[in-house]
Backbone as CSV, one residue per row, in Angstrom:
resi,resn,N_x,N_y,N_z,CA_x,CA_y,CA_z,C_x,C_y,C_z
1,UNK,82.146,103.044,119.721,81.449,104.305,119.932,79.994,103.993,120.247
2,UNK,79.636,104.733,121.386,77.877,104.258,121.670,77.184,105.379,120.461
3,UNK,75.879,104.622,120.938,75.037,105.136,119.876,73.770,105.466,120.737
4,UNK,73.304,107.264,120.226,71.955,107.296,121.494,70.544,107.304,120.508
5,UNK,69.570,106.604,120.363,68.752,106.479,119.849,67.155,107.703,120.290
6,UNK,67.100,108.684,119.126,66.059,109.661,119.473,65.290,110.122,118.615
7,UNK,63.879,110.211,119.067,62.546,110.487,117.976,62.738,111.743,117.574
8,UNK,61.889,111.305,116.451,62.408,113.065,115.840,61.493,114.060,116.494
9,UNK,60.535,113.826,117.007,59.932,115.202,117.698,60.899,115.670,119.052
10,UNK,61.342,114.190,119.289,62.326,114.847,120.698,63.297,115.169,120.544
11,UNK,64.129,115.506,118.820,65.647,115.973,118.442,65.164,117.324,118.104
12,UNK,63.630,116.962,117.586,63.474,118.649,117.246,63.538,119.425,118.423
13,UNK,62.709,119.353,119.501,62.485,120.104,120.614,63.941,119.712,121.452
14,UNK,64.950,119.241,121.394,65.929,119.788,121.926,67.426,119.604,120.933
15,UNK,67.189,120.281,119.875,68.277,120.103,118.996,69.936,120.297,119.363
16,UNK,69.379,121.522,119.914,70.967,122.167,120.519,71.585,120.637,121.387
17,UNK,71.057,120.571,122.330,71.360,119.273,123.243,71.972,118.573,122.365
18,UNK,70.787,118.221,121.335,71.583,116.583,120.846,72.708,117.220,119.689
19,UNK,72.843,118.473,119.537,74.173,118.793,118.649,75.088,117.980,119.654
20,UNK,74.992,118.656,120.976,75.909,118.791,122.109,76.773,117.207,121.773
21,UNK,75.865,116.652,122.270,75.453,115.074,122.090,76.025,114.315,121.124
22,UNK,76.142,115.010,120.344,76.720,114.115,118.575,78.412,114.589,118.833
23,UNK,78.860,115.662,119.428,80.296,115.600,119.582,81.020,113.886,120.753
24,UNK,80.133,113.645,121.204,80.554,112.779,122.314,80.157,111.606,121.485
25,UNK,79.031,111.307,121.143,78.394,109.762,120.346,77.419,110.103,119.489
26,UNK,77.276,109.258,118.665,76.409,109.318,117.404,75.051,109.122,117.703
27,UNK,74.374,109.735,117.193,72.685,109.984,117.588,71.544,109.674,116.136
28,UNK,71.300,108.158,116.667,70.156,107.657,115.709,68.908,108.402,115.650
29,UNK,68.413,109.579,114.659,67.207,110.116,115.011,66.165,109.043,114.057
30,UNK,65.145,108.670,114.737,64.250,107.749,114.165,62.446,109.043,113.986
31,UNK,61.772,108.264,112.816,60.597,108.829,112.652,60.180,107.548,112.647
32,UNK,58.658,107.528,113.359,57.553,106.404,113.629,58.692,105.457,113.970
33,UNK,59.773,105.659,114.562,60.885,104.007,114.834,61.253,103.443,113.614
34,UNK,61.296,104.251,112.709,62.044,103.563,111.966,63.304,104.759,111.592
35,UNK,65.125,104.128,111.337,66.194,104.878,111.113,65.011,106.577,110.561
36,UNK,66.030,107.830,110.746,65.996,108.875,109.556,67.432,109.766,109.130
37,UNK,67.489,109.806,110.209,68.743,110.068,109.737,69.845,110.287,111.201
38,UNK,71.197,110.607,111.092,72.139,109.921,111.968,73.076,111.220,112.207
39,UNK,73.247,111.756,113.442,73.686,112.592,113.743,75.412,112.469,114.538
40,UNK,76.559,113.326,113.317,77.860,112.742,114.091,78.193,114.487,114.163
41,UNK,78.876,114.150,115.242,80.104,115.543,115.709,81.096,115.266,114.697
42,UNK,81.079,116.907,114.376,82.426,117.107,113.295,83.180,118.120,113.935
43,UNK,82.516,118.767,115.192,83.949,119.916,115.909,84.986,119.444,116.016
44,UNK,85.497,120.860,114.858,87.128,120.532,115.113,87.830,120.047,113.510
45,UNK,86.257,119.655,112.411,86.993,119.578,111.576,87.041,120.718,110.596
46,UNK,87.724,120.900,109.335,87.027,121.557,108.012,86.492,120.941,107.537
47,UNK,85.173,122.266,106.524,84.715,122.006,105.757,85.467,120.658,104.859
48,UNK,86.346,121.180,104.308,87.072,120.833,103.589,86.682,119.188,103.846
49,UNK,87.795,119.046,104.668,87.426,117.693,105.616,86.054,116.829,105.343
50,UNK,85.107,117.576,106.284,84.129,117.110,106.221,83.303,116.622,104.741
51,UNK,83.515,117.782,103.391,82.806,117.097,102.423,83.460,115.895,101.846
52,UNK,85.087,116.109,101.914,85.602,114.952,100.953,85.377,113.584,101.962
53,UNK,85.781,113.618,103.140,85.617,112.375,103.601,83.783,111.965,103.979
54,UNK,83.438,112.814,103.717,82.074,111.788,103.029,81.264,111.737,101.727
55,UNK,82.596,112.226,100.808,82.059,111.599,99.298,82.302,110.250,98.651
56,UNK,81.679,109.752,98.157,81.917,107.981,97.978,82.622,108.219,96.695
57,UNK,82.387,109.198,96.052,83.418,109.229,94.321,84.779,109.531,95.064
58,UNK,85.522,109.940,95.992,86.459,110.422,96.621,86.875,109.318,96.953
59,UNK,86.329,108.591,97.766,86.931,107.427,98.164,87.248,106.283,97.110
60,UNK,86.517,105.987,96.221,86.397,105.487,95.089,88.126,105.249,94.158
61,UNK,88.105,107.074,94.169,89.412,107.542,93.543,90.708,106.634,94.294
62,UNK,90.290,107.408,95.300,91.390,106.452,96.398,91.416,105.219,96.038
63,UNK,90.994,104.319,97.110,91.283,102.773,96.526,91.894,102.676,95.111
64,UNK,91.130,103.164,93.874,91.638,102.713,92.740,93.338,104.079,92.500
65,UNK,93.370,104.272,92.885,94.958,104.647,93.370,95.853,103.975,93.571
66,UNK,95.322,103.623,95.142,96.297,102.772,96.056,96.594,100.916,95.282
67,UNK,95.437,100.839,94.753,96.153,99.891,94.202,96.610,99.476,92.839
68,UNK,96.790,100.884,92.105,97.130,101.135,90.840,98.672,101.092,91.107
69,UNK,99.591,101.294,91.943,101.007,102.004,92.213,101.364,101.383,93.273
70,UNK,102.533,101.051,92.979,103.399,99.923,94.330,103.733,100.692,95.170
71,UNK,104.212,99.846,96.270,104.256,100.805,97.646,105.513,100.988,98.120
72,UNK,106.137,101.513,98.091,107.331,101.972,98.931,107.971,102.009,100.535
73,UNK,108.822,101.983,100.767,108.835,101.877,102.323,109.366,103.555,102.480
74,UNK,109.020,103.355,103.960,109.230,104.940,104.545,110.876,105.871,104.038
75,UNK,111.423,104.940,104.434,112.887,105.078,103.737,113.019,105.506,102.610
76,UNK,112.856,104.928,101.376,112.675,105.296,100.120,112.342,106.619,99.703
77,UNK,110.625,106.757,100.536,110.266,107.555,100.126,111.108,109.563,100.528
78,UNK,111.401,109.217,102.101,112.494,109.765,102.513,113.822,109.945,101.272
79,UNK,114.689,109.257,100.969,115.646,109.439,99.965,114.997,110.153,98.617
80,UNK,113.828,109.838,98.320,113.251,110.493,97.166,113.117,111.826,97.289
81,UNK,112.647,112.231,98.344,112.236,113.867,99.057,113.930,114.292,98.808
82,UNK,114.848,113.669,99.648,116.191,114.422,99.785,116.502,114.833,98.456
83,UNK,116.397,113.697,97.563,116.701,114.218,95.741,116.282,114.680,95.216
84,UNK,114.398,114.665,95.463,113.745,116.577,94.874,114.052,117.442,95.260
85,UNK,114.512,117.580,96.879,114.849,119.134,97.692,116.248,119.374,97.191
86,UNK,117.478,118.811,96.636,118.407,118.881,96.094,119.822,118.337,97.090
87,UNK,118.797,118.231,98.146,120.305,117.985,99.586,120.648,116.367,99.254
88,UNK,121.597,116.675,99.945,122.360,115.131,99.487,121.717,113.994,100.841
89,UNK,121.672,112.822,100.079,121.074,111.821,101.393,121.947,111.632,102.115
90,UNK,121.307,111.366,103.394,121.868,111.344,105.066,121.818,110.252,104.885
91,UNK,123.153,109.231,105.346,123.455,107.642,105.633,122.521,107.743,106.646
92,UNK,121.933,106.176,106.438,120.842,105.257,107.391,121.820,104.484,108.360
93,UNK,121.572,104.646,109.245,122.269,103.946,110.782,122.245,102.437,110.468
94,UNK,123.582,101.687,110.399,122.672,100.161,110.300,122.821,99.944,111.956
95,UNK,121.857,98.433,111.707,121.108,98.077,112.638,122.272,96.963,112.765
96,UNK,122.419,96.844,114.525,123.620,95.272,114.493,122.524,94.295,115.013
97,UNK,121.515,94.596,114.998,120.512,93.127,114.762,120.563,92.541,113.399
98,UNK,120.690,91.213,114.047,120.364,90.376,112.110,119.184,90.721,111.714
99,UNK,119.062,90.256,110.409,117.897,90.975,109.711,116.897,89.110,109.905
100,UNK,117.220,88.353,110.435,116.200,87.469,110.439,114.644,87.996,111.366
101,UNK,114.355,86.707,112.461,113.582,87.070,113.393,113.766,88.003,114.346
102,UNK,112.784,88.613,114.758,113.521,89.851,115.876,112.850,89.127,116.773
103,UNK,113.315,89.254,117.472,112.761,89.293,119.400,111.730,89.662,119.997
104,UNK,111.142,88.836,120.663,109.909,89.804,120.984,108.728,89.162,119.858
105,UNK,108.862,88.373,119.243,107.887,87.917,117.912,107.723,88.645,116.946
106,UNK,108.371,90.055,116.775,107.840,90.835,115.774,108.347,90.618,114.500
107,UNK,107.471,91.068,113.646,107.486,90.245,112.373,108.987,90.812,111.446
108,UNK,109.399,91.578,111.942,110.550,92.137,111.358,110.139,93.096,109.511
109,UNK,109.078,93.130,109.800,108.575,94.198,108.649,108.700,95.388,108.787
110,UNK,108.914,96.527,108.033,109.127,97.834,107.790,107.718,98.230,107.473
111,UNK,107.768,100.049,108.202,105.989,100.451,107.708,106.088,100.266,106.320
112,UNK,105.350,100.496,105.810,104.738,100.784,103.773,104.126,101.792,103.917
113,UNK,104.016,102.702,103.331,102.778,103.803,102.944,102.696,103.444,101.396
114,UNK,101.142,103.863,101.657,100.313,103.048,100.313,100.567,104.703,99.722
């Protein structure tokens, strides 16, 4: 992502612009050249959105979450949903590839959600 670097008398006198401006790239406003503060486009998000993903106690929580609790594969977590909603699980298609190396180099790993 570029970055447009602008004095603060010239963000003041054209603010609207550099709103404009912060939806497309991030806008370094500097006083006397040195950082002040940093202007990003959020159209398009929520509030909501916007405060938690820039609280550092939020994120905090997270991490110490994700690596409090083992991870599951997509599958699993799928069969778990079917047995809270009460429906019975849908057989998984097997695969007539061996389960060694696959083709193509890929590592033959399944997603995880953390």
């Amino acid at each position: 992502m570029t970055l447009k670097i602008v004095g603060s008398r010239q963000a003041k006198a054209a603010l609207s612009q550099c709103l404009d401006q912060a939806q497309r790239c991030r806008i370094l406003v500097t006083k006397h050249g040195k950082p002040a503060a940093l202007l990003v486009g959020v159209r398009g998000e929520s509030l909501e959105q916007i405060l938690l993903g820039s609280d550092p106690d939020i994120w905090k929580l997270l991490e110490a979450r994700r690596r409090s609790r083992a991870t599951i594969t997509q599958d699993d977590l799928e069969q778990r949903s079917e047995r809270r909603a009460g429906a019975a699980p849908q057989p998984q298609p097997r695969s007539t590839r061996s389960r060694g190396k696959q083709q193509g180099g890929g590592s033959g790993m399944r997603r995880v959600i953390k």
